[in-house]
C-alpha positions, 0 to 999 in steps of 0.5 A: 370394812372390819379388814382395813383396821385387822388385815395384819391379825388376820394374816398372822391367825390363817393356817397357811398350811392349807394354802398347798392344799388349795393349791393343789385342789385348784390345779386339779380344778382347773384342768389345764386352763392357764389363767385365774381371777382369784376373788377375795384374794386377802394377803395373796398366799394362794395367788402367789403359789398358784403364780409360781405353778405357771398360771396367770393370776390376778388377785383381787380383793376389797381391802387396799390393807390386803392388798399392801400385804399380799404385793409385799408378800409377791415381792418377797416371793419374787413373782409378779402378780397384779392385784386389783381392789375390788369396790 
């Protein structure tokens, strides 16, 4: 999958700007419910703000590279977040 080779360029080139606003738009969404399976969930920028709002999460994602990044970026963050590869 191209993600294993490219997950680092990938990461850098997203505008993390729209992250709050999927954020916010997921909370809005879910009305109230506590827990998320966030699917494709790449270097965990959502699932980590989704986390700090008070919700359950669980990322999950086909690249193991995505994944290194998104626990790296939850550490970084000071939340813990289980992260799952998908197959």
């Amino acid at each position: 999958m191209i993600y294993q080779s490219f997950a680092t360029v990938y990461d850098r080139l997203m505008d993390h700007s729209l992250y709050t606003q999927w954020r916010d738009y997921t909370l809005e969404q879910l009305q109230g419910q506590a827990s998320v399976l966030e699917l494709a969930c790449g270097a965990g920028d959502l699932a980590i703000l989704l986390k700090q709002a008070g919700l359950d999460v669980v990322g999950l994602d086909l690249s193991e590279e995505m994944l290194s990044i998104a626990s790296e970026k939850a550490t970084e963050a000071d939340v813990t977040l289980p992260y799952c590869k998908g197959i």
